[in-house]
N, C-alpha and C positions, 0 to 999 in steps of 0.2 A: 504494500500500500504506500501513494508517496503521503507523506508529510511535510514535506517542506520543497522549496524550488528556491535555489540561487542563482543569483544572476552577476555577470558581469554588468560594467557601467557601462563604459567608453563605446560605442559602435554595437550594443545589446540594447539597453535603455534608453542612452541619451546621444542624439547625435552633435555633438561635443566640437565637431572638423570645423565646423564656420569660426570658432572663437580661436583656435590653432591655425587657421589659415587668415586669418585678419594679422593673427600676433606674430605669428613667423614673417610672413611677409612685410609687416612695418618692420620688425627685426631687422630685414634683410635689408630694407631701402636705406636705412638707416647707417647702414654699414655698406653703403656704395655696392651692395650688392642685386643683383638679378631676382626678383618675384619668380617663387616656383608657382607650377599650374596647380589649382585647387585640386582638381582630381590626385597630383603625385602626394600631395600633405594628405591629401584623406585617406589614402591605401596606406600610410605609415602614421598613422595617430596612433592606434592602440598599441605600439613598437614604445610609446613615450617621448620626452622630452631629446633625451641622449638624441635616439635615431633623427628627430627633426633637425639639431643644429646639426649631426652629420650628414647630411640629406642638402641643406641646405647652404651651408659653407666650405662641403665638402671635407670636412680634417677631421680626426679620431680624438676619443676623448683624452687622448696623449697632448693635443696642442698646448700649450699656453695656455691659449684663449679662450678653451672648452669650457671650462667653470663658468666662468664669467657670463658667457654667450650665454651659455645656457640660466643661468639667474636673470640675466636682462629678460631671456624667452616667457619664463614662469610668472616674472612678474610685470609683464604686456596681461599674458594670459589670466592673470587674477585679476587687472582690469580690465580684462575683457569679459569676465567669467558670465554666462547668460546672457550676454549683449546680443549676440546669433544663434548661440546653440537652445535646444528646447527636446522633450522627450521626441522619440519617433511616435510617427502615427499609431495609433492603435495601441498603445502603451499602456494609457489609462485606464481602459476599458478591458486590457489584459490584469492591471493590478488588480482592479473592482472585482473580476471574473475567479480569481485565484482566491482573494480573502471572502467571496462567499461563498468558497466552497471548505472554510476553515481552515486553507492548508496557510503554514505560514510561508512567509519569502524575506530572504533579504540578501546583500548586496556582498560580494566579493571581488577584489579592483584589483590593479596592481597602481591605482594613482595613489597619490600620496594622500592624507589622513585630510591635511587641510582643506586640500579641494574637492574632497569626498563629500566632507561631513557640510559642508557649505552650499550642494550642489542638494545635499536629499535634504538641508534646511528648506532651502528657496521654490523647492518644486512642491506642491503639496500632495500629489497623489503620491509620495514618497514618504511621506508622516509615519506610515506603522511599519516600518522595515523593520523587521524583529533583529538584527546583525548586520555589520557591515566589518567588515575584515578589510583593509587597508594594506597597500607596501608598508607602513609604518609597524602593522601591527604582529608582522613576521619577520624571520631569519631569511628565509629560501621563495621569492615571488613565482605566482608562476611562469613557468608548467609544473612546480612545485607543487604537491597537493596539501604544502603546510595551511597554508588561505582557507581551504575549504573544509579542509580536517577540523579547522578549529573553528568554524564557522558550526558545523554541523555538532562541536561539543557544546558552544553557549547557548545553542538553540533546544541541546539533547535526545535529536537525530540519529539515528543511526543513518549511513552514507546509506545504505541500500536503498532507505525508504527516500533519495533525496536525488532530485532532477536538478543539474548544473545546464546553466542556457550562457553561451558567450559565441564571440566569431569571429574568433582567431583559432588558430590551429595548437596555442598552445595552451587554450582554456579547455580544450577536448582531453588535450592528454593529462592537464592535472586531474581533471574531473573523472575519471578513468584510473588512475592512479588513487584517488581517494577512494574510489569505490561507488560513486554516484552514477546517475544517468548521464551524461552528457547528449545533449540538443545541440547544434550548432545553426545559428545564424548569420545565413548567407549574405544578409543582406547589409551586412557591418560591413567595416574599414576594412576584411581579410578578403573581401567580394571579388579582386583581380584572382584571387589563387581558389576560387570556389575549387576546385577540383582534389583538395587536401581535405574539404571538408566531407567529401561524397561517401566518404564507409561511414558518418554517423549518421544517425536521426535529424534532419535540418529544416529549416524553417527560411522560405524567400520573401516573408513579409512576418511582422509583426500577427497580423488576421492569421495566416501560414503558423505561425509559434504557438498561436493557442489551439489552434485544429490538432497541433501534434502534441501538447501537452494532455490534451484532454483524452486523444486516444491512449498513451500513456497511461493516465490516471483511470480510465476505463479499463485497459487490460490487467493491470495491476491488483483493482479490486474484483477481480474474478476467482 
């Protein structure tokens, strides 16, 4: 039987790319640098902060300038925080779907603590997230399944009974490793490489996540 569904943030929930694709690219002009195309920042959002300034000034977090670049990026990005990004479609009406049918849910990221807990303040169909597990709040991020492992003891879960939904290819294999269901949603930041996602359970809309959660939660209780 499931009891619980966790979720990733970044390219699962929220689509997040408009406020990293404003902040990188003011980054860049700023430093006499070239605007990448919205579409290449939004295939490498849920990669993090690191992968954008490498992506976009091209150097390894070896340079000099890496720290730095990258703090300027984080804090564009916290004033930009909500200014473009907003939940995906059908979001809402998947959290409303999920809590009347008693199961709980909540949030496991690899963003950091501050822009986590700031993003499920400001949204309100985000108020009854029973956990939220942060990079902050682990040793090993994922494809680690420390995140989820400990997600599923504050909630008092057993992994079996618990459906992980993210859409990258490395929230499949923590969620797998912990022992959860993994779902994979295609229609996140990992969308160029759908085809790493095709051995799981997957979802091409948010409408798509609940159809397959539900069958899920149907065959389960059989």
């Amino acid at each position: 039987m499931i009891k619980a569904i966790l979720f990733d943030l970044d390219g699962t929930l929220l689509d997040s790319a408009p406020d990293f694709i404003h902040s990188l690219n003011t980054l860049l002009e700023r430093n006499g640098k070239t605007k990448l195309p919205n579409d290449l920042i939004r295939q490498n959002v849920s990669d993090g902060s690191i992968k954008l300034i490498e992506i976009g000034f091209k150097i390894k977090p070896s340079d000099d300038n890496f720290d730095d670049l990258r703090r300027q990026l984080l804090n564009l990005y916290d004033d930009n925080l909500l200014k473009w990004a907003n939940i995906f479609h059908d979001v809402e009406h998947l959290i409303n779907f999920i809590e009347s049918q008693n199961i709980i849910w909540g949030v496991v990221t690899n963003k950091p603590s501050y822009f986590s807990k700031k993003i499920l303040a400001r949204i309100p169909i985000f108020n009854n997230c029973a956990v939220l597990v942060t990079s902050d709040d682990v040793k090993n991020m994922k494809p680690d399944p420390e995140g989820i492992s400990k997600a599923c003891n504050e909630i008092g879960v057993f992994s079996k009974n618990v459906i992980y939904v993210g859409d990258h290819i490395k929230d499949m294999i923590a969620a797998e490793k912990a022992g959860c269901l993994p779902i994979a949603c295609r229609y996140g930041y990992y969308n160029d490489q759908k085809n790493d996602l095709q051995k799981y359970l997957y979802a091409d809309s948010v409408h798509d996540l609940k159809t397959k959660i539900c069958k899920v939660i149907d065959e389960r209780q059989r």
